[in-house]
C-alpha positions as CSV (number, residue, x, y, z in Angstrom):
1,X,0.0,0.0,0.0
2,X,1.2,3.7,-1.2
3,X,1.7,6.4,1.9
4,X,0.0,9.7,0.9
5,X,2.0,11.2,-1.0
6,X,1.4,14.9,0.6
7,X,4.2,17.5,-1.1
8,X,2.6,20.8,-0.3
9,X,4.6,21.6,2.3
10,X,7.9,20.4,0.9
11,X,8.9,23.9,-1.2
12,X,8.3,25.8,1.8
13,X,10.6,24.1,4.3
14,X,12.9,23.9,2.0
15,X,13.0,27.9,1.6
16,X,13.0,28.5,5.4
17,X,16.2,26.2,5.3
18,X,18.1,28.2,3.0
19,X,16.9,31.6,4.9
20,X,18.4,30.3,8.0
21,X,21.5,28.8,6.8
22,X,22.1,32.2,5.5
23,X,21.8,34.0,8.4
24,X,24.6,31.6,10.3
25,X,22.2,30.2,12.7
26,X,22.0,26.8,11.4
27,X,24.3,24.1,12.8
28,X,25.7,25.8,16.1
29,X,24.3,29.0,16.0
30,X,27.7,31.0,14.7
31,X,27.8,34.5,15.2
32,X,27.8,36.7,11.3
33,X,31.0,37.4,9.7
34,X,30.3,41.2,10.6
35,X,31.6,40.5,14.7
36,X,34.8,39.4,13.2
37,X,38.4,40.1,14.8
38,X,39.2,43.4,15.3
39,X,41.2,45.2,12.7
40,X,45.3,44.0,13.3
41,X,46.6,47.0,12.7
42,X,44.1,48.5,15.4
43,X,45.6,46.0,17.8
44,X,49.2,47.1,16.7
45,X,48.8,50.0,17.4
46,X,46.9,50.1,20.9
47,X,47.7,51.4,24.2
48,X,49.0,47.0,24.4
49,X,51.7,47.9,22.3
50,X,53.5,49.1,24.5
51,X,54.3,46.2,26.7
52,X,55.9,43.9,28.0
53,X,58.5,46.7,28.2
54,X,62.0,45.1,27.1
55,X,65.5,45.6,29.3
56,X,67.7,42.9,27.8
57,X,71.0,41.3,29.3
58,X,74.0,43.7,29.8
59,X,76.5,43.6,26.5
60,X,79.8,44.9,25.9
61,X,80.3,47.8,23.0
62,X,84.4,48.6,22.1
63,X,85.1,47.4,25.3
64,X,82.6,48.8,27.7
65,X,79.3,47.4,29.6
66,X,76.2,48.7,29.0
67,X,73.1,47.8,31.2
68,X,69.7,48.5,30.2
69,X,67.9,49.4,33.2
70,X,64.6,51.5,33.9
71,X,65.5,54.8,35.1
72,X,62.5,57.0,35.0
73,X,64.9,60.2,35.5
74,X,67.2,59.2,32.6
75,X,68.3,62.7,31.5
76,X,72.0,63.3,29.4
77,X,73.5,64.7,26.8
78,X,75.6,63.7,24.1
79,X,75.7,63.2,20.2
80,X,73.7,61.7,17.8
81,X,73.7,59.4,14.7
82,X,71.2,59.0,11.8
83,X,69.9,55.1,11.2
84,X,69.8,55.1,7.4
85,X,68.0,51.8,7.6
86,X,65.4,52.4,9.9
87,X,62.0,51.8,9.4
88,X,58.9,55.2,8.9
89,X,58.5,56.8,12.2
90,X,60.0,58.9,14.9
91,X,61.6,56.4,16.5
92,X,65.1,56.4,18.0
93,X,67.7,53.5,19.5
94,X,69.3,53.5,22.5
95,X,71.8,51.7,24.8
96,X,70.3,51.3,27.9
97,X,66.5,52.8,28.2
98,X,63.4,50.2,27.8
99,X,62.2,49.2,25.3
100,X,59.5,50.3,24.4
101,X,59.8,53.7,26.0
102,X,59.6,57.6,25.3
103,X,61.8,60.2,25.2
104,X,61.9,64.0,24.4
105,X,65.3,64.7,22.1
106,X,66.4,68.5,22.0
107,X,68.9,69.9,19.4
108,X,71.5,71.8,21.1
109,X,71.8,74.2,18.7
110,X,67.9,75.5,17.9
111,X,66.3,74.3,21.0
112,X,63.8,72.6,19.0
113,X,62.2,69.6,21.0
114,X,60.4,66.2,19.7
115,X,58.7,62.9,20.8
116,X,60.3,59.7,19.8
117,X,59.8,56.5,20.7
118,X,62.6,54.0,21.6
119,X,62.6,51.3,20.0
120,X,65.9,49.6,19.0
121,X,69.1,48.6,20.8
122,X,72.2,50.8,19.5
123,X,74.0,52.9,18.6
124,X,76.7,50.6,18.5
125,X,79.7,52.9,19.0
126,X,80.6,54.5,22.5
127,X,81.1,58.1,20.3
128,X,77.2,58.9,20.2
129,X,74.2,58.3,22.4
130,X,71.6,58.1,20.5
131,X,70.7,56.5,16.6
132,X,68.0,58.9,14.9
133,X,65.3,57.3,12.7
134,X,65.5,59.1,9.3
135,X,61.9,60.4,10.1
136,X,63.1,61.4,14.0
137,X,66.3,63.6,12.3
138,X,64.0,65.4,9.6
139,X,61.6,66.6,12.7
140,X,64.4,67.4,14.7
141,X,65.9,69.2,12.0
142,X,69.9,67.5,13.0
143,X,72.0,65.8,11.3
144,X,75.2,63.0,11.7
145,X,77.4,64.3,14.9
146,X,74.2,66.6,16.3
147,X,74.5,67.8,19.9
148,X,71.2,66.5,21.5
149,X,69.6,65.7,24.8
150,X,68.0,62.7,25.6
151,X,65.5,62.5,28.3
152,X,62.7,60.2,29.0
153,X,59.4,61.4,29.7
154,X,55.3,60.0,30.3
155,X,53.7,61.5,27.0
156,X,49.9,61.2,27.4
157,X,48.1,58.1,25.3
158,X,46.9,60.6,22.5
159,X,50.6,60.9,21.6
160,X,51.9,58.2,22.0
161,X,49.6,56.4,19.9
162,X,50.6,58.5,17.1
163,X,54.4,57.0,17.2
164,X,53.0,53.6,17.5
165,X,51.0,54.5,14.2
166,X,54.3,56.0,12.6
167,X,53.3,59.6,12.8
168,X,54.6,62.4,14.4
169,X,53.6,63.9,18.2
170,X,53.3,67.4,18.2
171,X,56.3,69.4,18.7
172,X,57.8,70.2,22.1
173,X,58.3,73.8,23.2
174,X,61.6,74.9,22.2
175,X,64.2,74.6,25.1
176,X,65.0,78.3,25.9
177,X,68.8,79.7,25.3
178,X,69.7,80.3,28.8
179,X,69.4,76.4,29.6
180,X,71.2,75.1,26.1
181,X,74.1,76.8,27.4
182,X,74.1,75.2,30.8
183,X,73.8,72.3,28.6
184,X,76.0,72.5,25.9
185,X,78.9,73.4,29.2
186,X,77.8,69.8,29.7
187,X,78.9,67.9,26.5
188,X,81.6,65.5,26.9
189,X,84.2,65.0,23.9
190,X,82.5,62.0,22.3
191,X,80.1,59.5,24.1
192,X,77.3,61.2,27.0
193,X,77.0,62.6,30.3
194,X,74.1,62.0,32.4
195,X,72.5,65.0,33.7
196,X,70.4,62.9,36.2
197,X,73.8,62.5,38.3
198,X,74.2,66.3,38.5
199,X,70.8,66.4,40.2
200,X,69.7,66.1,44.1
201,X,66.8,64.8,45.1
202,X,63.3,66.0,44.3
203,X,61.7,68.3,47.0
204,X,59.5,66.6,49.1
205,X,55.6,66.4,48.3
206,X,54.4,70.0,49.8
207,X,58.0,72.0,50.1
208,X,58.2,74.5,47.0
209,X,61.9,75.1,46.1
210,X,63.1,78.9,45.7
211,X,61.6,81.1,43.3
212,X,64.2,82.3,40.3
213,X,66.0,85.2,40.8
214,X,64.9,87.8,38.0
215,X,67.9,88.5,36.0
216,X,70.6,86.2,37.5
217,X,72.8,84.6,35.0
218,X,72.5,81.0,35.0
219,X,76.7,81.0,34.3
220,X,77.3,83.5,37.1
221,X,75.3,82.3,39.9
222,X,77.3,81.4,42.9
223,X,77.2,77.7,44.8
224,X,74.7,78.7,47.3
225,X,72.5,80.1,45.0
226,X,72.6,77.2,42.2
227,X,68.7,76.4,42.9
228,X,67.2,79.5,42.1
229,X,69.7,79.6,39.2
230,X,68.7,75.9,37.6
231,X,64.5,77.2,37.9
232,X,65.9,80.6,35.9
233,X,67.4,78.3,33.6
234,X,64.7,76.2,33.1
235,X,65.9,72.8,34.8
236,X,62.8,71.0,36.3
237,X,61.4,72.0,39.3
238,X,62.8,70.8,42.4
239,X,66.4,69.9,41.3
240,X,69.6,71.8,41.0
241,X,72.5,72.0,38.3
242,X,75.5,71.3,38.6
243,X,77.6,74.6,39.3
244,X,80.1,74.7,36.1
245,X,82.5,76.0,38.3
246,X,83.1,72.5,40.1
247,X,81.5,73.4,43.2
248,X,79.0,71.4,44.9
249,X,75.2,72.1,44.0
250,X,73.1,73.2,47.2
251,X,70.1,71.1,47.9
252,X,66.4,72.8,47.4
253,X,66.0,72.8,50.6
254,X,69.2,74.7,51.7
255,X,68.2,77.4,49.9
256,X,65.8,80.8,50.4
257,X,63.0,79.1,53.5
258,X,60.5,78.0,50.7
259,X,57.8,80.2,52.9
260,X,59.4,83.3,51.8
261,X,60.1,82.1,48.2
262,X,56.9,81.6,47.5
263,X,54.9,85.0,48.4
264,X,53.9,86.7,45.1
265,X,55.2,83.6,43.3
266,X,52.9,81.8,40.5
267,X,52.6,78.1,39.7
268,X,51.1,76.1,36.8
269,X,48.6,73.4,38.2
270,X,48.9,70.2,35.4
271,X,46.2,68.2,36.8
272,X,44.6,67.2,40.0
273,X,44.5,63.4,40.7
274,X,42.4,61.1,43.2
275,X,45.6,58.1,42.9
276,X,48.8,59.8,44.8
277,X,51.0,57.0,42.3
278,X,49.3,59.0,39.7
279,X,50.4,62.1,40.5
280,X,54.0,61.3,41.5
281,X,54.3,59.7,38.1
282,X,53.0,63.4,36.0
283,X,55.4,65.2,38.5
284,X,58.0,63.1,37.9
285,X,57.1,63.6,34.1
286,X,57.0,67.5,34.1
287,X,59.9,67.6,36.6
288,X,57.4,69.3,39.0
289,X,55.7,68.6,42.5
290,X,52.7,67.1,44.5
291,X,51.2,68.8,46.4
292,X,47.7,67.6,49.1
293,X,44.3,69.6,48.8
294,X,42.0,67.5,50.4
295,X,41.7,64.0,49.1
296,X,43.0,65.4,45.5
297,X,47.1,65.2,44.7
298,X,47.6,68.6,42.7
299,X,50.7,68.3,39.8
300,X,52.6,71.5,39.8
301,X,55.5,73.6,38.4
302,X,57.6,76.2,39.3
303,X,57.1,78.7,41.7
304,X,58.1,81.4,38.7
305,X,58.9,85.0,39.8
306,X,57.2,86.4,36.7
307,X,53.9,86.1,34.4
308,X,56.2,85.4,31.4
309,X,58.2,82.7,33.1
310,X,55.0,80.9,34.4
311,X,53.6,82.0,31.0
312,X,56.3,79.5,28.9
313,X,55.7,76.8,31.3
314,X,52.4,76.5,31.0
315,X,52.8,76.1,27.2
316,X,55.1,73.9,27.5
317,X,52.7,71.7,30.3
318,X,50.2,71.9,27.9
319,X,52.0,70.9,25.0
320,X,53.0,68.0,27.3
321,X,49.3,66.8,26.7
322,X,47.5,68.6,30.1
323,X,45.3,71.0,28.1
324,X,43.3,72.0,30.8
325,X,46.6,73.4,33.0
326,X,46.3,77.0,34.9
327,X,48.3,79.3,36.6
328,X,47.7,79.9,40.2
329,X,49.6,82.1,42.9
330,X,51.7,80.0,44.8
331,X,50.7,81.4,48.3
């Protein structure tokens, strides 16, 4: 005996099988092509990037040891080479700083300032400090031999995401003339000289070093008086040069009573922070201080004697990615 040979319905599950199959429900319920992976380049080129951060085992160049290590106040001067072979991008190599890390180069001879990101071990000759990306060299405007200082800073994400991506950061402000003098004194006759050696320690969190003297000469300013000096020079808050006469830099604190200095005095205010860790890390970035209000860690610089002194640091604070940074009186 023949079943009933009933059809009707056959065209019609059929259909609904295609429509499903084509929406990648059918067999496992798969998720559609358009929640792929995220674009590699994206993923390149994200805050992850960054890390692990690299030291590498001590090695031996003509002779000498280098050893990476990671010294947030790495600071020196020295001369630079230009990597022909390097890849696009401001990038830089280096001896001993991580790697990956960040660090602001200044010409010696313009004062002009850039963002480049370390990336490479090298150079590999104890005559120059630093190996300049072709990219890196056309920003900075130097060339092969260049007098340059090397110091490693905290750039903000924004910035540091366009090195990753191979672009440029925006330019630093230009190192003023006083201090490349101060640091051009410092150039040794090949290789470097850390500058982070010269320095004593930072102030503590809530003691404000002296204000600058107006119109004292960085080159004339006599051993008890190299704080005020360095801040009319420029140097970072909280440290002290170097005399270049050999004698021994005063401490911050042995200085004018930071009470007096201060009255009248202005300060730029980077940022406020909840985290204290936060905040040391942008002082330590801007070479300025931490200071309480309340349950908030304020980032400062200076005190600065006049409105065109606190004037240049805040542009250069803000070009340091704090857009929203003030002056305040520092009483």
């Amino acid at each position: 005996m023949r079943l009933p040979d009933d059809r009707s319905g056959a065209p019609l599950a059929l259909a609904l099988g295609l429509a499903l199959a084509g929406c990648g429900v059918v067999g496992g319920g798969e998720r559609p092509a358009a929640t792929a992976a995220a674009n590699p380049a994206d993923v390149a080129n994200g805050p992850a990037a960054d890390y692990p951060v690299v030291l590498g085992e001590p090695f031996t160049i003509e002779g000498v040891e280098h050893v990476p290590s990671d010294a947030l106040n790495h600071d020196e001067v020295g001369f630079a080479t230009v990597d022909r072979e390097a890849q696009a991008g401001v990038t830089v190599a280096h001896k001993t700083l991580p790697l990956p890390s960040y660090v602001e180069i200044t010409a010696l001879d313009t004062g002009r300032t850039i963002l480049a990101r370390v990336e490479r071990r090298g150079p590999m000759t104890n005559a120059r400090v630093v190996a300049l990306s072709p990219d890196a060299a056309q920003q900075l405007g130097a060339g092969e031999g260049a007098a340059v200082r090397v110091r490693r800073v905290n750039p903000p994400e924004v910035q540091r995401a366009e090195l990753r991506a191979g672009r440029t950061a925006p330019l630093r402000m230009d190192t003023p003339e006083t201090l490349l003098g101060v640091l051009r004194r410092k150039l040794p006759a090949a290789g470097s000289a850390s500058l982070a050696d010269a320095r004593k320690a930072p102030v503590p969190s809530g003691v404000r070093p002296a204000a600058p003297v107006a119109g004292v000469e960085a080159t004339r300013t006599p051993a008890r008086s190299s704080a005020p000096a360095a801040a009319a020079a420029g140097a970072p808050a909280g440290y002290a040069l170097a005399p270049l006469d050999g004698a021994p830099a005063t401490r911050p604190e042995e200085a004018s009573p930071p009470a007096a200095a201060v009255q009248g005095g202005l300060v730029v205010q980077a940022a406020a922070f909840a985290n204290r860790a936060n905040a040391d890390r942008a002082a330590r970035a801007l070479g300025g201080f931490v200071s309480r209000a309340g349950r908030f860690y304020r980032v400062r610089t200076g005190p600065f004697a006049t409105r065109a002194q606190a004037e240049a640091a805040l542009a250069k604070v803000r070009a340091a990615g704090y857009s929203d940074a003030k002056i305040f009186s520092a009483g």
